[in-house]
N, C-alpha and C positions, 0 to 999 in steps of 0.2 A: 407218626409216619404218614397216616391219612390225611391228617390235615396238611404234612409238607407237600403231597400229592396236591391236593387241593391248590392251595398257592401256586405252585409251582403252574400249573395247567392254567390258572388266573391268567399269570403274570403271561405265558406263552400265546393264550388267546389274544390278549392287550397289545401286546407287541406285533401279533398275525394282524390285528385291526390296524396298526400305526402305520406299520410298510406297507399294508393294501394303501392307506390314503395318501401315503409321501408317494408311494408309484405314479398314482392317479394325477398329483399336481405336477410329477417330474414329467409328465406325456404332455401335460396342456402346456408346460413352459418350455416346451422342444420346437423349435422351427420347424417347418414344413420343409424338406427336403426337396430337390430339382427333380424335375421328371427327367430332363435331360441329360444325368449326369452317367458318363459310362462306367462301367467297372472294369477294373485291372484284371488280368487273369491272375489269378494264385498260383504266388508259388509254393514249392512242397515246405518249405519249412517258418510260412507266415505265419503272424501271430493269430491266436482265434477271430474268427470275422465278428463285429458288432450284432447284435440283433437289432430286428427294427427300432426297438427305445436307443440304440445305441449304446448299449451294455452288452460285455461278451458273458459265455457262460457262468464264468470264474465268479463276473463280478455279481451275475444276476443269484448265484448260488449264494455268495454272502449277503444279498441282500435279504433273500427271501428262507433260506435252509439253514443257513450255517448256526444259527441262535440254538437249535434241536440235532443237525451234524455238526457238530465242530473236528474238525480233519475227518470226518466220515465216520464218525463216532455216531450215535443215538442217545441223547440225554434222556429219552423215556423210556424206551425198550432198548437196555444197552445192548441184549443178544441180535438185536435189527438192526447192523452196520449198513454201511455203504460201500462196503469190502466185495471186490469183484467174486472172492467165497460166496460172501450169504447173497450178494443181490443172483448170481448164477442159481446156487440151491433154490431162489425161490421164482425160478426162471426168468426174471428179471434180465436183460441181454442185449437190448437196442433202447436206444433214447421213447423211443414210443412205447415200451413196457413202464417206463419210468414217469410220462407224462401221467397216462394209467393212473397208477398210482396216487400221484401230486390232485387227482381230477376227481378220484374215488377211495382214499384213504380209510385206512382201516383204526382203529381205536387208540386214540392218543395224538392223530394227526392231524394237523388245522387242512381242511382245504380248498386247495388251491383253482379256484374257476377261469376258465378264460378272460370274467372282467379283471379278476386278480393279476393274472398271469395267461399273455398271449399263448396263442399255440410254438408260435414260432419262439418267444422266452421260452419255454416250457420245454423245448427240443435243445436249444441252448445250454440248459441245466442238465437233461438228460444225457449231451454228449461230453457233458462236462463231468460227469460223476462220472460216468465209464473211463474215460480217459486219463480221469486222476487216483481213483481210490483203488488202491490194489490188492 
């Protein structure tokens, strides 16, 4: 059982190092965006806005979360969902308790730095898990 423990956390850290450096190349081979370009007002029922890398919540969640939540599940601490239950019991409630977390994780959790993951990704994930795990 310890040693599946062991593997397993291997294999999890390998995988946190891969998508930190696949992030890193997808940001160098992004164009530079117009300064000049205006933005649409939103409507109420558009699809999530991109974040600066151009990835919305959803997507930035399966890049970086989903391999440890899969549908808001915990493959390490299965009792630590992403169930608006336990993230509220653990006062968890706005995207920026969520960054928190992702910034200063507790035991089992790879994390996540602003070279990793912008503040603005980081908010994207955050309003993405409240919005979807119920």
């Amino acid at each position: 059982m310890q040693r599946r423990l062991v593997v397993t956390l291997a294999i999890l850290a390998l995988i946190s190092a891969v998508t930190g450096c696949k992030k890193k190349s997808e940001e160098q081979a992004q164009p530079p965006q117009s300064a000049t370009t205006t933005a649409a007002p939103a409507a109420p029922a558009a699809p999530p806005s991109p974040s600066a890398t151009g990835l919305t919540g959803e997507q930035l969640f399966k890049q970086h979360c989903a391999v440890c939540h899969p549908n808001g599940g915990n493959t390490i601490s299965p009792s630590k969902t992403l169930s608006a239950k336990a993230l509220t019991a653990s006062k968890i409630t706005k995207p920026e308790d969520i960054v928190k977390v992702m910034r200063n994780p507790g035991p089992g959790m790879s994390k996540f730095d602003e070279a990793m993951i912008s503040n603005d990704d980081a908010n994207k994930i955050g309003e993405y898990i409240l919005a979807t795990f119920p």
